[in-house]
KEPA-301535 format. One record per residue (C-alpha): residue in one letter; x, y, z. Coordinates in pm, whole numbers, plus 32768, in hexadecimal, padded with zeros to 4 digits. Example, Ala and Ser with C-alpha at 12.3 -4.5 7.8 and 13.67 -1.06 7.14 Angstrom:
2
<code->A	px->84CE	py->7E3E	pz->830C>
<code->S	px->8557	py->7F96	pz->82CA>
END
This chain:
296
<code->X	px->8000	py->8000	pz->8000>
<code->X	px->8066	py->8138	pz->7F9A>
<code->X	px->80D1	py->8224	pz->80C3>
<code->X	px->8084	py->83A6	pz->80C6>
<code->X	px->8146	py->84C2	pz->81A7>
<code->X	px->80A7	py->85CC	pz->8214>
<code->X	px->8133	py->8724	pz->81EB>
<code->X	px->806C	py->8877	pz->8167>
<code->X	px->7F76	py->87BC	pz->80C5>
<code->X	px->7E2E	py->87D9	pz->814C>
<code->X	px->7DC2	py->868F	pz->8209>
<code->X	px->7C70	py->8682	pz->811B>
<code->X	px->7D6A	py->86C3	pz->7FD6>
<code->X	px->7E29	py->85BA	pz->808F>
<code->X	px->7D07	py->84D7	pz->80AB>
<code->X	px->7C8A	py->8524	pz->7F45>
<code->X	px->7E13	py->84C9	pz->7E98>
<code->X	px->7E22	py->83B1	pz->7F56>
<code->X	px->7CC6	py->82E2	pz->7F2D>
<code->X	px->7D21	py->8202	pz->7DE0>
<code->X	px->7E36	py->815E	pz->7E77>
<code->X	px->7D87	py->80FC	pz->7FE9>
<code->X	px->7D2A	py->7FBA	pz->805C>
<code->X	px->7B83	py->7FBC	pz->8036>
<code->X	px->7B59	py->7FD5	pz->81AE>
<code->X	px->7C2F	py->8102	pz->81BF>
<code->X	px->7BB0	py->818E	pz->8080>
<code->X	px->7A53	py->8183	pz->8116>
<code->X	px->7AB2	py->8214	pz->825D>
<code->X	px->7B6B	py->8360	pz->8195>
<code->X	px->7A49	py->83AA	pz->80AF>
<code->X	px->7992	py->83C8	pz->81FF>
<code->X	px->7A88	py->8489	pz->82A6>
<code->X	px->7A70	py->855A	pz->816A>
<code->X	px->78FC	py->8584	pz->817B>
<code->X	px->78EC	py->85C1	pz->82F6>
<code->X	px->7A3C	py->8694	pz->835B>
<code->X	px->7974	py->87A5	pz->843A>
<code->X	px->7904	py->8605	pz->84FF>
<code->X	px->7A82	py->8596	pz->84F9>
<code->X	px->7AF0	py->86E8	pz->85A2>
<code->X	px->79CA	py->86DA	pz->86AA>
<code->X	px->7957	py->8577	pz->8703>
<code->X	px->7A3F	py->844A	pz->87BB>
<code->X	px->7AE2	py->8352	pz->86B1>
<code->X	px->79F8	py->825C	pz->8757>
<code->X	px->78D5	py->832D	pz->870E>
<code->X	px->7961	py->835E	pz->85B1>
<code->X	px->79A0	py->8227	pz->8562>
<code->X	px->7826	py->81B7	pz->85BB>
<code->X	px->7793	py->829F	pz->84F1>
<code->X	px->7876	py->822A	pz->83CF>
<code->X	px->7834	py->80C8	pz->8417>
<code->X	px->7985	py->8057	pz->8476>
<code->X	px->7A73	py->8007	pz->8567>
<code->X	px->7B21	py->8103	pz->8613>
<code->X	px->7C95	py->80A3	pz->85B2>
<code->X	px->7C22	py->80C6	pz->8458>
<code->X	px->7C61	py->8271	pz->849E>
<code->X	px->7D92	py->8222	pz->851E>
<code->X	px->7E1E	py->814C	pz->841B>
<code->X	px->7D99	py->8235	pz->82FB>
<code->X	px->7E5D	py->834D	pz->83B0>
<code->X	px->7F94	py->827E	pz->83BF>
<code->X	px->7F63	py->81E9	pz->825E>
<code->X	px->7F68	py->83A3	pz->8200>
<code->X	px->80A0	py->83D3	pz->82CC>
<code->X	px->802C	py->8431	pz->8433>
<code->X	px->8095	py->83B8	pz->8586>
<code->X	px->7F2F	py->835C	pz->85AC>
<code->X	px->7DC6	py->83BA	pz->85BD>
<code->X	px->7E11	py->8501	pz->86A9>
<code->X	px->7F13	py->8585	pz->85E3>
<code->X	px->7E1D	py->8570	pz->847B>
<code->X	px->7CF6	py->85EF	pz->857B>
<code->X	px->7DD4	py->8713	pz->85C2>
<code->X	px->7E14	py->875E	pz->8468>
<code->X	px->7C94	py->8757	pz->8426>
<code->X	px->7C46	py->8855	pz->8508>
<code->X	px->7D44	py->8940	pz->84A8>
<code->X	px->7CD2	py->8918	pz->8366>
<code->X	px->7B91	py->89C0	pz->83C2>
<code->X	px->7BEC	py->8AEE	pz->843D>
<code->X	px->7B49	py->8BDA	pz->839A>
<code->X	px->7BFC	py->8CB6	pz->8299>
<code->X	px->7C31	py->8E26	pz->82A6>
<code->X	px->7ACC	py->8EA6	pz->8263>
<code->X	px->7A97	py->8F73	pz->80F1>
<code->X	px->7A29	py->909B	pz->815D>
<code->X	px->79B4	py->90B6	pz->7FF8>
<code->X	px->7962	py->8F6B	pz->7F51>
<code->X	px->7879	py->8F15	pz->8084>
<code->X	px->7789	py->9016	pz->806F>
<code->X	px->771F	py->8FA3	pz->7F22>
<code->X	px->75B9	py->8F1A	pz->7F38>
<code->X	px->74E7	py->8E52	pz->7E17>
<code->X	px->73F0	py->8F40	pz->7D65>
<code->X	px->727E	py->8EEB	pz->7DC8>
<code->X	px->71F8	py->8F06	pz->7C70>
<code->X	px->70B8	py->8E53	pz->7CAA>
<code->X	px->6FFB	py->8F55	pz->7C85>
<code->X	px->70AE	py->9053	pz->7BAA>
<code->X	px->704F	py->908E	pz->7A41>
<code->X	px->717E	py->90C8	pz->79C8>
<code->X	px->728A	py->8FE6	pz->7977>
<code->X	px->73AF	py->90E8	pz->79E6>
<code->X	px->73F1	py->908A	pz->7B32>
<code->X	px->7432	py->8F3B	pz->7AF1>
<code->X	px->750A	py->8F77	pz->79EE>
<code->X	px->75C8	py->9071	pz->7AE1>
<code->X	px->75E3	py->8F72	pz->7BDA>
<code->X	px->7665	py->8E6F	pz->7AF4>
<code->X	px->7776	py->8F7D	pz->7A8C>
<code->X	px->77A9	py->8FC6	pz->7C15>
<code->X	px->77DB	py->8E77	pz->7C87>
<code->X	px->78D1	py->8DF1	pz->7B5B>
<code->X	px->79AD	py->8F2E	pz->7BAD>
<code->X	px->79CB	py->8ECC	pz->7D0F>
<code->X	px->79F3	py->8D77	pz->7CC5>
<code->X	px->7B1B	py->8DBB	pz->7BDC>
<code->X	px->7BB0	py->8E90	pz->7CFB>
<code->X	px->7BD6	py->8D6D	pz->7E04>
<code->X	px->7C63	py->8C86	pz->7CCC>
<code->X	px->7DC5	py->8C32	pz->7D5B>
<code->X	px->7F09	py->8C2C	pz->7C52>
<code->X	px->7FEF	py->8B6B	pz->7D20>
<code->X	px->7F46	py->89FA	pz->7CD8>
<code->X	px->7F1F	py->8A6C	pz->7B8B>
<code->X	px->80C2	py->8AB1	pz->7B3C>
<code->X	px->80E4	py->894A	pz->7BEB>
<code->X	px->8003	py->88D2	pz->7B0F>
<code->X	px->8099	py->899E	pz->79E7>
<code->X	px->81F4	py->88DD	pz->7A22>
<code->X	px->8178	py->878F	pz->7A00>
<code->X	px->80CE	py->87FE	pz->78AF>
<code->X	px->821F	py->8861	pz->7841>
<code->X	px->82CE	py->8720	pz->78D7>
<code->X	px->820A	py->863D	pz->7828>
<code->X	px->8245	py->85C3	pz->76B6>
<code->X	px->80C2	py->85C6	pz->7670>
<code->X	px->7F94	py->8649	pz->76D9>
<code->X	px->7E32	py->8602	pz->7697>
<code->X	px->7D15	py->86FC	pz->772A>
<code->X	px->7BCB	py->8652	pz->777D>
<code->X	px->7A73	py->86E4	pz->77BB>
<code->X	px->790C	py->8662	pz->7762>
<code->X	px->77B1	py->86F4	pz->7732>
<code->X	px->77B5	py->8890	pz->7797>
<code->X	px->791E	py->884A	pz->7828>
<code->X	px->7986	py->87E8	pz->76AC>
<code->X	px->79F8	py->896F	pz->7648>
<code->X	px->7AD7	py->8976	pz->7771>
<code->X	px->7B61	py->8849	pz->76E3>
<code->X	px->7B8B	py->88DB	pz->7591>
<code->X	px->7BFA	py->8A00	pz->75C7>
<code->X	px->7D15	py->8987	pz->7688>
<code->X	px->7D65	py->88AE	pz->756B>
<code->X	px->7D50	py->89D6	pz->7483>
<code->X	px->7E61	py->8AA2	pz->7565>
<code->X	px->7F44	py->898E	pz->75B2>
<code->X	px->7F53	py->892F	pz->745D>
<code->X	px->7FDF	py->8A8A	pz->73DC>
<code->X	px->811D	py->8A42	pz->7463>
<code->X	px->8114	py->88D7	pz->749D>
<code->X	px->806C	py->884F	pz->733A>
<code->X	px->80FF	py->86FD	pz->7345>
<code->X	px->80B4	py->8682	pz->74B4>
<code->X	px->7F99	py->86FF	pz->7519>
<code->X	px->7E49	py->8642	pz->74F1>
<code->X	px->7CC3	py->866C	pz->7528>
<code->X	px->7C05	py->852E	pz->75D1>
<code->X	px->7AEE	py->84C2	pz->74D2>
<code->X	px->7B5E	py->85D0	pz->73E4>
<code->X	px->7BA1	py->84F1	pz->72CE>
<code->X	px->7ADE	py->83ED	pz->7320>
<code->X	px->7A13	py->82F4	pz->7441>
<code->X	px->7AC8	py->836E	pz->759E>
<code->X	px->7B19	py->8209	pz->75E3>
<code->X	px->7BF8	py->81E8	pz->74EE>
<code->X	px->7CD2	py->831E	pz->757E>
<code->X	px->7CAF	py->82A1	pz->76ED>
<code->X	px->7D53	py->815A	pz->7692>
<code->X	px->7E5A	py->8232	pz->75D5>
<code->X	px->7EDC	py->82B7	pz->7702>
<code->X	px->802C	py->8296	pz->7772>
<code->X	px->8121	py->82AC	pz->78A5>
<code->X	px->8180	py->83EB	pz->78B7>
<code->X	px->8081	py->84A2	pz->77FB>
<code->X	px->7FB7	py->85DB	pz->7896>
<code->X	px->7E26	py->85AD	pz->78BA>
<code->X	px->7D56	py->86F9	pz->78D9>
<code->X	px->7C17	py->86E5	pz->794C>
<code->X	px->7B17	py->87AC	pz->7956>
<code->X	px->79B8	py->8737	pz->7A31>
<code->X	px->78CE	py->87D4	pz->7B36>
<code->X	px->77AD	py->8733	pz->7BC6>
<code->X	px->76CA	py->8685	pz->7B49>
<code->X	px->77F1	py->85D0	pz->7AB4>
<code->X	px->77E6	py->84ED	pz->799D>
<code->X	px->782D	py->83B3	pz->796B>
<code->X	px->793F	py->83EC	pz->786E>
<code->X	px->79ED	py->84DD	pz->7954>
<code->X	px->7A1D	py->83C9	pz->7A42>
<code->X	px->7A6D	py->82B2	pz->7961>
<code->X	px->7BAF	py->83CE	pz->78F6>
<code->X	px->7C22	py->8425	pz->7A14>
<code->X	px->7C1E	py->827D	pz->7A88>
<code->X	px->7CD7	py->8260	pz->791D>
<code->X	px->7DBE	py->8342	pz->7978>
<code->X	px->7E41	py->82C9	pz->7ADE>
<code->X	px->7E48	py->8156	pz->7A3F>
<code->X	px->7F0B	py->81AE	pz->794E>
<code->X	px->8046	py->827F	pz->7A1F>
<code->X	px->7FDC	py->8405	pz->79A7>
<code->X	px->7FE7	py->8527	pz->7A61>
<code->X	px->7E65	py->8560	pz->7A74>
<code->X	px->7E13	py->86E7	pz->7AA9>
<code->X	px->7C91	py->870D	pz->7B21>
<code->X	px->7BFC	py->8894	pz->7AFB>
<code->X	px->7AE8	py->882F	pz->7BC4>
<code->X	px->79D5	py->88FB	pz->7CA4>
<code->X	px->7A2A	py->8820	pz->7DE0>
<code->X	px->7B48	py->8773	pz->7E8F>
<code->X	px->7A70	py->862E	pz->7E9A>
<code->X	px->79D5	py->8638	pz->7D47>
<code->X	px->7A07	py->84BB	pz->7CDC>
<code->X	px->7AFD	py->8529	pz->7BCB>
<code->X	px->7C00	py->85BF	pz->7CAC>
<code->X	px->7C2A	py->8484	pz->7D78>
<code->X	px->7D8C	py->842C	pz->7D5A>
<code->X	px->7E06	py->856E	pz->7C5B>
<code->X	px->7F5F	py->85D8	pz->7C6D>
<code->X	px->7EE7	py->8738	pz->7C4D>
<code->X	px->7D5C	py->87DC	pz->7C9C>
<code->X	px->7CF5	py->8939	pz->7C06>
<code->X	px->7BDB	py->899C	pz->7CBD>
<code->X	px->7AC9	py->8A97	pz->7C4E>
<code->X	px->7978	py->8B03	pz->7C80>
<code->X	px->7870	py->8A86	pz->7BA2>
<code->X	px->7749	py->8A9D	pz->7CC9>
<code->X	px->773B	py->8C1F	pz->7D3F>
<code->X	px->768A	py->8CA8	pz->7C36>
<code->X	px->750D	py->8CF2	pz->7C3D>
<code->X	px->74CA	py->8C81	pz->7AD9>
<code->X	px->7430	py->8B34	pz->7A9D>
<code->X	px->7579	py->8A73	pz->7A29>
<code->X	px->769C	py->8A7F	pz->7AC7>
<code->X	px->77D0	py->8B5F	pz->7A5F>
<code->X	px->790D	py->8AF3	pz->79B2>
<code->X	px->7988	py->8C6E	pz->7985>
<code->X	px->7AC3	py->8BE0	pz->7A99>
<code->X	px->7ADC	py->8A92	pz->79E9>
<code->X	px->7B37	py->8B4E	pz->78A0>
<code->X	px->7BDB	py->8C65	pz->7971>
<code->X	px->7CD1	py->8B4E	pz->79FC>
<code->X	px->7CBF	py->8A90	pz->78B7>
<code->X	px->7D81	py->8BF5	pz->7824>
<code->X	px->7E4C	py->8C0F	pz->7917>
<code->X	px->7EE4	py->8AA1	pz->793F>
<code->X	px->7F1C	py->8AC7	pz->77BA>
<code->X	px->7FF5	py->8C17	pz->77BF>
<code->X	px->80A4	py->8BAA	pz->78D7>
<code->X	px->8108	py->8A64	pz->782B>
<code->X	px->8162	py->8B5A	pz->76FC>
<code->X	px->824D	py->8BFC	pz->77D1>
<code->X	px->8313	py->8ADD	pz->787B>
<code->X	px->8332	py->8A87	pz->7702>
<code->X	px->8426	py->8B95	pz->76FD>
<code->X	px->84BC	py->8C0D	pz->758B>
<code->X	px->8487	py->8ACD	pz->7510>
<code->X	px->8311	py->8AFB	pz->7543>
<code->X	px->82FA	py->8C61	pz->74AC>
<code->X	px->83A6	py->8BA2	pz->736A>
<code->X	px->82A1	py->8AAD	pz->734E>
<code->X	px->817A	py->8BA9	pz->738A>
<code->X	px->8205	py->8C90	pz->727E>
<code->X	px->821A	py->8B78	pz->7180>
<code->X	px->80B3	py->8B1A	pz->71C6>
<code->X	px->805D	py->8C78	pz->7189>
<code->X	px->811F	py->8C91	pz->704D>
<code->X	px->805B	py->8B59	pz->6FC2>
<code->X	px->7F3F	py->8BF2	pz->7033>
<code->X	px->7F79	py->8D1E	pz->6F63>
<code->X	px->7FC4	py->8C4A	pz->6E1A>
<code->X	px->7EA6	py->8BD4	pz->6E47>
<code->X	px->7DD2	py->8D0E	pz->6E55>
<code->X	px->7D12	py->8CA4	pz->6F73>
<code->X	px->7CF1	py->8DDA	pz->6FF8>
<code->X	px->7C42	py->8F45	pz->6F68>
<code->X	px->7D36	py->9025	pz->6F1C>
<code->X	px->7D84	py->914D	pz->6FF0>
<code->X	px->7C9D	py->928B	pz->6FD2>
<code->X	px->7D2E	py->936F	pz->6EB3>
<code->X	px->7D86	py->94D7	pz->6FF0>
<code->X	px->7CA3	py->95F1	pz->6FA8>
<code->X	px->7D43	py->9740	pz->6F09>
END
């Protein structure tokens, strides 16, 4: 069994990485731990571990098995994880508009603006350099989204592929998505875009992906969304804070962006090479309007 040491991780980030690789007793006990932290910090193992349906020793063999002394010492972790972060003095005062009764269509549309801009605000760039480096590390990359996650997919594709042409490739882009998962290699990077409800496909990638020795990289909308379990690298973003009907993917594309010029940039010269030969095929190829003749 594969052994996990704590450090600045989060314990639930902990919890999440290390699920595909624990024994089925210990695997059930973390998903509930990851379901019930405010329980873990506040109740007895013994009344934790009744509630899960287990034995108590199960808690303190999960903690071991994810690098702590023991049960106390991952207990202690959990409730410093829930401090409560420096309030937004800003951000918090943000309220859904009660548009009910309102004629016009306005407010909403306000309030969809409102909460995407504060959303993209709290979107944090460190995870997203990490993640950037392993894009550059690897010797292939495939980006994977399905149903309204599919653009994020593509448009990732699109970027990377300006300065990477020859390595960088679109699951079920050219053909059934099956056929790409089994394509997968050691060493490849997996992209993934999902946020709940999340489909089928999404899962059967990111699975793909683990089996097969990539670096999997979830942008996901929560740290236990199925297809972050066990990913070398999670992008989070908020696709549940805006009032509209469906739920935003303004920071999936946002991060999507941003994970492809920093990529670009670790790419150094030999990236700006690449990107300005794609851009002078581009040009033979007229597939752009020319530029606007200046006004005398």
């Amino acid at each position: 069994m594969q052994h996990f040491v704590h450090g600045a991780a989060a314990p639930i980030d902990q919890l999440r990485r290390a699920l595909p690789d624990l024994p089925p007793r210990l695997r059930d006990a973390a998903r509930y731990l990851a379901g019930h932290d405010f329980d873990a910090a506040t109740r007895s193992m013994r009344d934790l571990a009744a509630a899960a349906g287990t034995h108590p020793a199960t808690f303190t063999r999960l903690a071991q098995a994810l690098g702590y002394a023991g049960w106390e010492e991952l207990r202690a972790a959990l409730i410093e994880a829930r401090r409560p972060a420096p309030s937004a003095p800003f951000s918090n005062r943000a309220t859904r508009p009660h548009t009910a009764a309102e004629p016009s269509a306005r407010p909403l549309a306000a309030g969809m603006l409102e909460a995407d801009a504060a959303a993209l605000a709290r979107l944090d760039p460190a995870p997203i350099e990490a993640a950037a480096r392993a894009l550059h590390a690897a010797p292939r990359l495939w980006a994977a989204g399905f149903r309204s996650c599919r653009g994020v997919a593509a448009l990732l594709h699109y970027q990377l592929r300006l300065f990477r042409p020859d390595t960088v490739r679109l699951v079920g882009g050219a053909g059934p998505e099956d056929l790409d998962l089994g394509a997968f290699a050691a060493g490849d990077a997996v992209i993934l875009t999902g946020f709940a409800p999340y489909s089928r496909a999404s899962l059967l990638t990111a699975r793909a992906a683990r089996d097969s020795g990539c670096t999997l990289i979830a942008l996901a909308d929560t740290p236990l969304a199925p297809i972050a379990e066990g990913a070398d690298h999670l992008l989070l973003f908020e696709a549940a804070a805006v009032p509209g009907f469906f739920p935003s993917l303004t920071g999936a594309l946002a991060t999507a962006q941003a994970l492809a010029a920093a990529a670009f940039a670790l790419g150094g010269e030999a990236a700006l090479v690449r990107l300005r030969e794609t851009e002078s095929r581009l040009a033979a190829l007229s597939q752009y309007l020319p530029d606007p003749e200046p006004q005398p």
